[in-house]
C-alpha positions in Angstrom: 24.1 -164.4 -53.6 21.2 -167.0 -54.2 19.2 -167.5 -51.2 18.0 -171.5 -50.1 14.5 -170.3 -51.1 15.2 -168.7 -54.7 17.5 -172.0 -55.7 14.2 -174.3 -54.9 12.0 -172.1 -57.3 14.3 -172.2 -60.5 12.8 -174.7 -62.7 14.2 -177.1 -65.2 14.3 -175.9 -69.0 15.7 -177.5 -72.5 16.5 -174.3 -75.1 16.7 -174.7 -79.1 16.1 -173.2 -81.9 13.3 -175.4 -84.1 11.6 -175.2 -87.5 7.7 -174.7 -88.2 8.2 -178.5 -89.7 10.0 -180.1 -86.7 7.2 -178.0 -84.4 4.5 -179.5 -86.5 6.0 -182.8 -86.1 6.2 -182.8 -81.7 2.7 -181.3 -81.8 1.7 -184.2 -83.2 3.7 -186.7 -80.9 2.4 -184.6 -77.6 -1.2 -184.5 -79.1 -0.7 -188.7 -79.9 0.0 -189.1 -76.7 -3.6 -187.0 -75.2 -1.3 -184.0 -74.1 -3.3 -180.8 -73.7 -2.6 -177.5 -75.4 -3.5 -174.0 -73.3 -3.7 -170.8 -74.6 -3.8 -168.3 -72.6 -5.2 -165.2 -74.4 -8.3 -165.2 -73.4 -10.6 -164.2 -70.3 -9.8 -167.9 -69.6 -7.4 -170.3 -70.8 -8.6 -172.4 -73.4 -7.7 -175.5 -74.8 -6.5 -175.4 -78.5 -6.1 -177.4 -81.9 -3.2 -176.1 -83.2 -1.1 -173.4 -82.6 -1.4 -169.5 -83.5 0.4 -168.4 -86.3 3.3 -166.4 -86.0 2.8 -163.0 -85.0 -1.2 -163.2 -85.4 -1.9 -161.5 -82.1 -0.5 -161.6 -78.5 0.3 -164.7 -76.9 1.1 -166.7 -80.1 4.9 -167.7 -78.9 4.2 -169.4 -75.6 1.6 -172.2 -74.6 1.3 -174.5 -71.7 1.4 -178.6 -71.9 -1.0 -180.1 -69.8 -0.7 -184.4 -69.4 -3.3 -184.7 -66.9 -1.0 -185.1 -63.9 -3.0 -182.9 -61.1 -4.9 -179.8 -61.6 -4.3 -176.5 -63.3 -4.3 -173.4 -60.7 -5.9 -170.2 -62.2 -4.4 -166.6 -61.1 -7.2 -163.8 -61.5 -5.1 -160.8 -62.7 -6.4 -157.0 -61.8 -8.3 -156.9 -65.4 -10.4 -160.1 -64.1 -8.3 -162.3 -66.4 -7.1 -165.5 -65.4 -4.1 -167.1 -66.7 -2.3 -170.5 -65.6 -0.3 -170.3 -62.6 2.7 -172.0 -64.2 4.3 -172.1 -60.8 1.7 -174.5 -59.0 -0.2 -176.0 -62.0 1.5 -179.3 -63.0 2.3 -177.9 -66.8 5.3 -177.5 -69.3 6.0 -173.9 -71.0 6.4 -174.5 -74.3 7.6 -170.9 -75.9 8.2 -171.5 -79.8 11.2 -170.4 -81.7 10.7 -166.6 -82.6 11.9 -165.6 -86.4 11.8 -161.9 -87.1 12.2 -161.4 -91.0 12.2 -157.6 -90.6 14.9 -157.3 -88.2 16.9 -160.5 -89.0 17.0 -161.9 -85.4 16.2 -165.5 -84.3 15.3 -166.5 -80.4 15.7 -169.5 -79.1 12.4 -171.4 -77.8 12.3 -173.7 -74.6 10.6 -176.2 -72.4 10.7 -174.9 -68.8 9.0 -176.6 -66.0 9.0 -176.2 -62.1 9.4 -178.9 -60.3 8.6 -177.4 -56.7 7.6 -174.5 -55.5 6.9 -172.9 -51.7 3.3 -172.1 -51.0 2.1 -168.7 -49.6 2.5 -170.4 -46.0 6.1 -170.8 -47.1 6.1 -174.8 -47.7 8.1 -176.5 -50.1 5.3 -178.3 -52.5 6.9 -180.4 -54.2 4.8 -181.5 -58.0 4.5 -185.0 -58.6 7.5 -187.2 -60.3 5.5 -188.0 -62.7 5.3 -184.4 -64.4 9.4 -183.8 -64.0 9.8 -187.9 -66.1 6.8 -186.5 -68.5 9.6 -183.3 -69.2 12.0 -185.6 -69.9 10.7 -187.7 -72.2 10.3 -184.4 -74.0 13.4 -183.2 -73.8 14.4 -186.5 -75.2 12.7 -186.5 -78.2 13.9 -182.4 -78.3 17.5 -183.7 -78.6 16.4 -186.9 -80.9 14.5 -184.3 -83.5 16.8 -181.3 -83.3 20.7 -182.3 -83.2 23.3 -180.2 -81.1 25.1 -178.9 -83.4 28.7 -176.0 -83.1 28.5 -172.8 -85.1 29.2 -169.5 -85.6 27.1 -166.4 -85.3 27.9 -162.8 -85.2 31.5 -163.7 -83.9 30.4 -165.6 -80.9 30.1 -169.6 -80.9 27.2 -171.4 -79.7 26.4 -175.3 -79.5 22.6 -175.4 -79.0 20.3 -177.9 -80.7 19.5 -176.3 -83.4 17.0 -177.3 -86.8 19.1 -177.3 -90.6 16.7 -175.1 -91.9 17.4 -172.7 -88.6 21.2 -173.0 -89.4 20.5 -171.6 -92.9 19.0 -167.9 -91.7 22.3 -167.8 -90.0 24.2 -168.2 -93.4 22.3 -165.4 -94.5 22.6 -162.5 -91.6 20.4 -163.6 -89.3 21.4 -162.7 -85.6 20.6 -164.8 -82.6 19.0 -163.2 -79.4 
C-alpha cells in the first residue's frame, strides 16, 4: 500500500518514443524560448549546446531543463561529485529515446517533473506553479509533434505517441522495452 507521504513525491511524466529529427526540432523550441540545458557528467553540472550523441559516453540519454523558475539544488555524492537534485531543483528530466541497433530494442523517453516534495524536516514544499504550467506547455507540444498512435509490437498493443520513423524499426524487428 502507498503511504500519504510516497503519493506526494511521485511526479508528473509524458512517455514517447521520438526521432533524432523531432528531438532536434523541440531543442530548438526549448532553446527559443531561453530554456537551459544541464548535463550532468561532470564534477559539476554544466550547461550545454546541444546534446551528446548517442552512446558517446555516460550520461548522454538524460538531461535536465532549466526555465529560470527558482534555483538549482546541488547533491555532493561520496566521489565529491555533484549532480542536480531533481527532487528540489525547479527542473524537467528530459531522458531521450534510446535505439539499440545491436540488440534491436527501442525505450521510450520522457518528461518527468516533481511538483512537491517533503524537506528533510518532513515539510511538504511545494515548487512554484509556474514550473508544473512550464511542463505542460511541453507536454503540449510533445503530443502536437509526436501523434498517439495504436500498434502492434511483439504481440502486445500499445498506444503511446510515437515518431513515423520510430514506427518503422518496429516493421523491421525492433522490440520495445
Amino acid at each position: 500500500m502507498i503511504s500519504e507521504k510516497e503519493l506526494v513525491n511521485m511526479g508528473k511524466q509524458i512517455n514517447f518514443y521520438m526521432d533524432m529529427e523531432t528531438e532536434k526540432r523541440f531543442l530548438l523550441y526549448i532553446k527559443e524560448n531561453g530554456v537551459l540545458i544541464y548535463e550532468g557528467n561532470n564534477e559539476k553540472p554544466t550547461v550545454i549546446d546541444s546534446l551528446p550523441d548517442p552512446f558517446s559516453g555516460k550520461g548522454w540519454f538524460k538531461v535536465y531543463l532549466y526555465n529560470n523558475i527558482g534555483s538549482l539544488k546541488l547533491k555532493r555524492l561520496s566521489t565529491g561529485r555533484e549532480i542536480i537534485d531533481c527532487i528540489e531543483s525547479p527542473v524537467i528530466e528530459f531522458t531521450r529515446t534510446v535505439i539499440r541497433e545491436d540488440s534491436k530494442e527501442i525505450s521510450k523517453g520522457r518528461l518527468w517533473i516533481e511538483t512537491k516534495y517533503y524537506s528533510d524536516d518532513g515539510d511538504l514544499i511545494i515548487k512554484d506553479d509556474l514550473l508544473e504550467e512550464w511542463f505542460k506547455l511541453l507536454s503540449k507540444w510533445i503530443k502536437k509533434n509526436i501523434p498517439k498512435k495504436e500498434f502492434f509490437n511483439n504481440g502486445k498493443l500499445y498506444k503511446e505517441y510515437i515518431s513515423e520513423s520510430i514506427l518503422s524499426y518496429l516493421k523491421c524487428d525492433y522490440k520495445l522495452m
